[in-house]
KENUTI-719003 format. One record per residue (C-alpha): x, y, z; residue in three letters. Coordinates in steps of 0.5 Angstrom, whole numbers, plus 500, padded with zeros to 3 digits. Each point is the difference from the previous one (the first is absolute). Example, Ala and Ser with C-alpha at 12.3 -4.5 7.8 and 13.67 -1.06 7.14 Angstrom:
525491516Ala
502507498Ser
//
This chain:
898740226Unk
506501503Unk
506502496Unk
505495500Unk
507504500Unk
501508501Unk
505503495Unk
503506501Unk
503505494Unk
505505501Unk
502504495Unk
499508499Unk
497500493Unk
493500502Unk
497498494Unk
504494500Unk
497498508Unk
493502497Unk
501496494Unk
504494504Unk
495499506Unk
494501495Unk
503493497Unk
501497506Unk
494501503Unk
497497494Unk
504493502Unk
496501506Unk
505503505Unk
500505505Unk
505506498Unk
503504504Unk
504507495Unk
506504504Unk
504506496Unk
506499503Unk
503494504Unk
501504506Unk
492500501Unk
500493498Unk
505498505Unk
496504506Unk
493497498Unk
497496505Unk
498494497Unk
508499497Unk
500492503Unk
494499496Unk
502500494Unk
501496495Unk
503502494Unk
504507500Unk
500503492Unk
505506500Unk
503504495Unk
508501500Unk
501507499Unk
496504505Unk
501507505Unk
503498506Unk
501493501Unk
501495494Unk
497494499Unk
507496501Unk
500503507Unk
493499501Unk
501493498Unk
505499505Unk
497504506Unk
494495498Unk
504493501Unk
503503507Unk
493501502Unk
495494497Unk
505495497Unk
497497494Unk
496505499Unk
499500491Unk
502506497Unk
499501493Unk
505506496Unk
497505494Unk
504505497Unk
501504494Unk
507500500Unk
504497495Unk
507498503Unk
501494498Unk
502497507Unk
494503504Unk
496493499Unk
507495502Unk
501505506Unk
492499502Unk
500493499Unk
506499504Unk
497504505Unk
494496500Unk
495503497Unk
494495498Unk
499502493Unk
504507496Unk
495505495Unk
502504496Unk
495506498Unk
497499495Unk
497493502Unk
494495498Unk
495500505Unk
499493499Unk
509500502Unk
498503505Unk
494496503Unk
505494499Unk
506502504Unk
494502506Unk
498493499Unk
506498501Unk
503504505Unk
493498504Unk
500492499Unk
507501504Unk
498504504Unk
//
């Protein structure tokens, strides 16, 4: 059987992709794992995605500018922002800018899977 959507995790704390794309292919997915959003924006299956979950703190291109940069190319493409910062304005600032759902680290994996669903039944 065919994974129905291929989600893409973008965060530089490598146990945290292990640990995202483990549950991710458990709900049946293909996962693509990248460390930085460069790499992510230079994989050849971009325009296949269907929903992005990236970190907001990250080296080199943070998540907000990732975010953007992927509206430019694909549009409506859902993005769902992780964070273990604690401003309080980080989840209105992702929110507005049209983040499908907003996690603060630490969260429930059943959080998770809820916000993904989400983000796919729109997507």
């Amino acid at each position: 059987m065919a994974a129905e959507h291929l989600i893409s995790i973008i965060d530089d704390d490598p146990s945290m992709r292990e640990a995202l794309a483990g549950l991710v292919r458990s709900l049946g997915h293909e996962v693509r794992s990248f460390a930085s959003a460069e790499e992510f924006l230079a994989s050849s299956e971009l325009g296949r995605v269907s929903c992005a979950i990236t970190d907001i703190q990250m080296p080199g291109m943070n998540g907000f500018e990732l975010q953007r940069e992927l509206s430019l190319r694909y549009g409506d493409v859902p993005v769902i922002m992780i964070t273990a910062r604690t401003e309080p304005d980080l989840e209105d600032q992702a929110m507005s800018n049209g983040a499908a759902s907003f996690l603060r680290k630490p969260f429930e994996a059943a959080t998770f899977v809820g916000c993904l669903e989400k983000a796919l039944a729109g997507a």
